[in-house]
N, C-alpha and C positions, 0 to 999 in steps of 0.2 A: 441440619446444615453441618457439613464437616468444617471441624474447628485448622485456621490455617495456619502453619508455620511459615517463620518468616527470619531470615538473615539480615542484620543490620551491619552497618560499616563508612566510612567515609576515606574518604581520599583531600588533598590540598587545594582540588578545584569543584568537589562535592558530595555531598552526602547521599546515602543508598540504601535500598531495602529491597529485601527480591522476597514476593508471597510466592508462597509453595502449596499447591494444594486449591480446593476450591472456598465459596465459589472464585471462578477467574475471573478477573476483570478485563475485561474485552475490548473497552473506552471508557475515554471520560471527556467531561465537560463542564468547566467551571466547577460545578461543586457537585455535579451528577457524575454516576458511573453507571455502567450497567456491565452485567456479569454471567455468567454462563457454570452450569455442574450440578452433577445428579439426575439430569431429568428433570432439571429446572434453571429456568431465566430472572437474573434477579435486578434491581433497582437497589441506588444507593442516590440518598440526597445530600450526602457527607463527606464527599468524596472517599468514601470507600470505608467509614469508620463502622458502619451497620448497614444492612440491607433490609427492610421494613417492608421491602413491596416483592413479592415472587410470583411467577405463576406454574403450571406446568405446562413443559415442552419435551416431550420425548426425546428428541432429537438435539439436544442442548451440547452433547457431546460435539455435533460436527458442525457447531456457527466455527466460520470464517470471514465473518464479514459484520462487522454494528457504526454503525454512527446514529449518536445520539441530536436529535433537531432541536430548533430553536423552543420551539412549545413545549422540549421534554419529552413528544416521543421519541422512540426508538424504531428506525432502521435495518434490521438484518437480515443475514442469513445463513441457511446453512451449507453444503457443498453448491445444491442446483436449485433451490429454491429461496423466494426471497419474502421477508414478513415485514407489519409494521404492527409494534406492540404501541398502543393509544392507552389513557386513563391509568400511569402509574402501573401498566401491565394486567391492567383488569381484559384488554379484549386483545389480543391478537392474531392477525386477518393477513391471509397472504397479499399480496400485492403481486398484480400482474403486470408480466413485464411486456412492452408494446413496440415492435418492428420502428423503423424510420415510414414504413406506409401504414401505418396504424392496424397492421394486424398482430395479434397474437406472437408472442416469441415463447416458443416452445423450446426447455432442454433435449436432449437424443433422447434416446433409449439406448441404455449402455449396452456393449454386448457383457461386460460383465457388472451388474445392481449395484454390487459396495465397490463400483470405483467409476460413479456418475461425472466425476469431472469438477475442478473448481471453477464455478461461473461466475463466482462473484467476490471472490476472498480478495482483497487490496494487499499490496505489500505497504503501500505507504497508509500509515495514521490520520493523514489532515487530507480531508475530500470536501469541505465545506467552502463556499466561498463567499461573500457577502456580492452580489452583482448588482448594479445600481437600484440597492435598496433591499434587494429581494435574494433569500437565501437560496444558492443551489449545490446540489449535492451533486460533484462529477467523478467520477471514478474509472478505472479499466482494472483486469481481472489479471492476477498473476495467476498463469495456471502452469498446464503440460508439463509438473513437473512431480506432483505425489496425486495418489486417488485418480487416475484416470484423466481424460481429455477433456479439452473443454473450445470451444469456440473464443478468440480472444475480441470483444468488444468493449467499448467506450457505454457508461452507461451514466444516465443523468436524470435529475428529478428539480424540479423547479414548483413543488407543492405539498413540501413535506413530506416526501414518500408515500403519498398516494398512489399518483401515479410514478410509474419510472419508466423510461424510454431509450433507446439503443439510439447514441448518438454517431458509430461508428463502428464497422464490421471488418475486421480485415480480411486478408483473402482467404483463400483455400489452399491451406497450406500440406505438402504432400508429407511432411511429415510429423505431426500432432495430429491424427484422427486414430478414431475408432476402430481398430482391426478385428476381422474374425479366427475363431483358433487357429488357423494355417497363415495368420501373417499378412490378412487381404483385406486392405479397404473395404469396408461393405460399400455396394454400389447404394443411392440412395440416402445414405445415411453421414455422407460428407458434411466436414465440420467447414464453418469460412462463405465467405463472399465468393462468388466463381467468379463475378464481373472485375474483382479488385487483384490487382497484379501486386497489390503491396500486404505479402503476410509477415508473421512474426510469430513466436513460441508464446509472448505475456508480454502484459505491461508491466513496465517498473513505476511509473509514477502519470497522474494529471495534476495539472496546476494550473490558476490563471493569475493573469496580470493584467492587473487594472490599467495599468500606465497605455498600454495597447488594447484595452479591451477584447483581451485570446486567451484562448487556452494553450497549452502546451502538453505536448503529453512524449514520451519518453520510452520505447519498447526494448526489446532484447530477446535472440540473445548468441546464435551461433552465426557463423560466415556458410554459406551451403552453395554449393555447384550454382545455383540459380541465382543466387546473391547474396545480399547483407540481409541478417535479423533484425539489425541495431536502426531504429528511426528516430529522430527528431521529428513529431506534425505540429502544427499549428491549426488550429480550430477558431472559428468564431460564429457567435450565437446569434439570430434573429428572434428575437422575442415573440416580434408581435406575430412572422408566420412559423414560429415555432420550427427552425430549421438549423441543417449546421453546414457549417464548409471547413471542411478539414484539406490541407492538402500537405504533404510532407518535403521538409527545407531540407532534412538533412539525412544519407543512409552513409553507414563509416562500420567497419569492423568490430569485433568484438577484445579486440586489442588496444580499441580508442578512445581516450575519451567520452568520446557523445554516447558510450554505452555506460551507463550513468543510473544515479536517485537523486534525491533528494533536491531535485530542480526549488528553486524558491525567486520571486522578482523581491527587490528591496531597492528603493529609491532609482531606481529608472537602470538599475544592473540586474542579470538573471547569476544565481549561484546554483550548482550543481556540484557532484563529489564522485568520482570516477569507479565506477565497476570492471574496468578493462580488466580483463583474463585474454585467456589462449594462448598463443603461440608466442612470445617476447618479439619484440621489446614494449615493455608496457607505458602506457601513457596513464599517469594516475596520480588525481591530488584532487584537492578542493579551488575548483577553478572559476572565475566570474570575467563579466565583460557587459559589455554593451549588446543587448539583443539584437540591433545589426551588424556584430560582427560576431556572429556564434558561428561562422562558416569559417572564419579567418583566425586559426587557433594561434595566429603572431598576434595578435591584438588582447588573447588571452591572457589575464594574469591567474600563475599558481599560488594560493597564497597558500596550503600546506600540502605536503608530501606524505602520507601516513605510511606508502612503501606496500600498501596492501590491497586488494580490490574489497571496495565497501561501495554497497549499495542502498546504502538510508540516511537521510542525516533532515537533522529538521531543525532551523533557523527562526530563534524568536529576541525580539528584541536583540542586546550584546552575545547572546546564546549562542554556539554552537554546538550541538550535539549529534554523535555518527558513531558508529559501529564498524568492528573488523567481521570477514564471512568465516564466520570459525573452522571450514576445511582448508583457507588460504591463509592461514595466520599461524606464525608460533604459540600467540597469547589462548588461556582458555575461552575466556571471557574480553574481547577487547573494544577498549570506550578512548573516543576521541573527542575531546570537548577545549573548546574557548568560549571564555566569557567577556574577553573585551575586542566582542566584533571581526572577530579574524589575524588580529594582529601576534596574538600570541596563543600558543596551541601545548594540548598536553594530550600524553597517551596512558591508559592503566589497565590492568591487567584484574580482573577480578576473578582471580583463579578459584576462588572457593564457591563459583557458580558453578565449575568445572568447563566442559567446552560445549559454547552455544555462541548461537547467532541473534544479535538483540535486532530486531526488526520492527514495524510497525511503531514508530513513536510518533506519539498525542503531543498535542500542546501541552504547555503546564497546567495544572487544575487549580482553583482557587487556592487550594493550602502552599502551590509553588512547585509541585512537583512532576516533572514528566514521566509516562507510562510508557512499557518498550516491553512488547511479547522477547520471552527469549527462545528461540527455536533451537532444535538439536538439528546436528547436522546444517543444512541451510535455511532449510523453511518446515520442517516437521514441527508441528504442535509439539511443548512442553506443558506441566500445568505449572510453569512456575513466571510470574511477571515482575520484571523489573524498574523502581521505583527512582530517579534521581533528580537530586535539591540542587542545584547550584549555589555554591556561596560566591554572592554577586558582594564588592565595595557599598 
């Protein structure tokens, strides 16, 4: 196991550690982690102090995707395929993944092998949700945008990842597929729903609320001839015939608001944190309201301005913690955080990470700390992750 380096440091609203090196830590959970480097996947019952449990996986270089379950297994995957490691990582068994009519969901066939497409990498950290009673794992796939195409789907497990199933397909969209060397669609080999008029590039986030018993989910990302990328849907689950109903409230610009992360419900309001780019004048801040008025942006309150498009932020307890998109920011490293519930906000620059995108943030782990991949660029893999304490009153 390569031995990791690691930068410590704090700031007046929290303390910080970025590992460099492997193995990487992928997720965590309470007091689990699991990790990824070398040609090997590894287990940590410490939250990250030792790793005791490994196995080998050739392919360890290219997970983009783990959530650790409630039993302690693990979750993942790598660009187009999906696993679940059982017994402390003594067996891991792919898991197949199954249409909305129970057949077979097959990835392409690329036209080129090392760039299969990300089908399953999440941009958001939190995919778990407790639903009356019963854990489920919901996620959609931020792809179309490094390593090839990919089909942008809702994807959901309600059995510990045994099975997993496509809870939603969007459409076929004419520009994220598979070309041949002259520039040409392969016929046949179209990515998308033909039947669905509503496509998009990736999802930025799924989330549910309890308060309505839906989901939400949140796409992105360009304005195109044909229409808007940017969706708001709302989803809701039938248990007992194992079904879903999505339909979409909201499509708006890539300049607005609703093109967004870090969606969160808390006490009967939805929070969200604005990705708007494109063209000026931009709409962007940390905004909340009443989920029947997410259509009627006079009803919205901004409760901060960061002045920049961020696409992550994850809300726990008084927490707030978001990131700048390191090609839209002066700062190298920039972290947006309050600790007393929204009311007061701070920005810090963590230039000695140099210039990254902190993406993917975990809840805190038993020791108190939250986990945040740092990517180069927007969303390119680094191997270095980022560690942060809050000093809470």
């Amino acid at each position: 196991m390569a031995t990791l380096r690691q930068l410590t440091g704090e700031t007046d609203h929290f303390w910080y550690r970025v590992q460099i090196g492997t193995p990487y830590a992928d997720s965590q959970r309470d007091h689990r982690a699991f990790a990824r480097g070398e040609g090997r996947v590894y287990l940590s019952e410490d939250c990250g102090a030792t790793w005791p449990y490994s196995a080998e996986f050739p392919d360890a270089a290219h997970v983009t995707f783990s959530c650790i379950m409630a039993d302690g297994n693990v979750l993942f995957a790598t660009r187009e395929r999906l696993f679940l490691a059982t017994d402390n990582l003594r067996t891991i068994a792919p898991v197949a993944v199954k249409n909305r009519d129970g057949s077979d969901f097959l990835p392409h066939v690329p036209q080129n092998p090392d760039r299969p497409g990300w089908y399953f990498h999440s941009l958001s950290g939190q995919n778990r949700w407790n639903v009356h009673g019963r854990e489920m794992v919901v996620w959609g796939n931020y792809c179309n945008v490094v390593d090839g195409v990919a089909p942008v789907n809702i994807y959901y497990t309600v059995d510990g990842g045994r099975t997993v199933k496509i809870a939603y397909t969007f459409g076929r969209s004419p520009y994220w597929q598979d070309r041949d060397a002259q520039g040409a669609i392969r016929p046949g080999a179209e990515l998308g729903d033909p039947a669905n008029p509503t496509y998009c590039r990736h999802l930025h986030t799924v989330v549910y609320n309890p308060a309505e018993d839906a989901f939400y989910a949140c796409t992105g990302d360009f304005d195109k001839p044909e229409g808007f990328e940017c969706h708001w849907l709302r989803g809701t689950y039938d248990a007992q015939a194992d079904t879903w109903d999505w339909q979409v409230i909201i499509s708006d610009s890539t300049n607005s608001r609703y093109k967004c992360g870090g969606i969160t419900f808390i006490d009967g309001s939805v929070y969200w944190i604005s990705d708007s780019n494109g063209p000026p004048p931009y709409d962007r801040g940390v905004f909340r309201c009443d989920p029947a008025d997410l259509r009627n942006p006079a009803k919205h309150e901004c409760l901060f301005n960061p002045g920049v498009e961020v696409g992550c932020m994850v809300i726990e307890g008084d927490v707030f913690l978001a990131a700048h998109c390191a090609p839209a920011t002066p700062m190298a490293t920039g972290i947006i955080i309050s600790t007393d519930g929204g009311k007061s906000w701070a920005q810090y620059d963590l230039k000695e990470c140099g210039s990254r995108s902190p993406v993917r943030f975990h809840e805190r782990n038993s020791d108190g700390w939250f986990r945040v991949d740092l990517r180069t660029s927007w969303v390119t893999f680094s191997d270095e992750v980022l560690f942060i304490k809050p000093k809470l009153a």
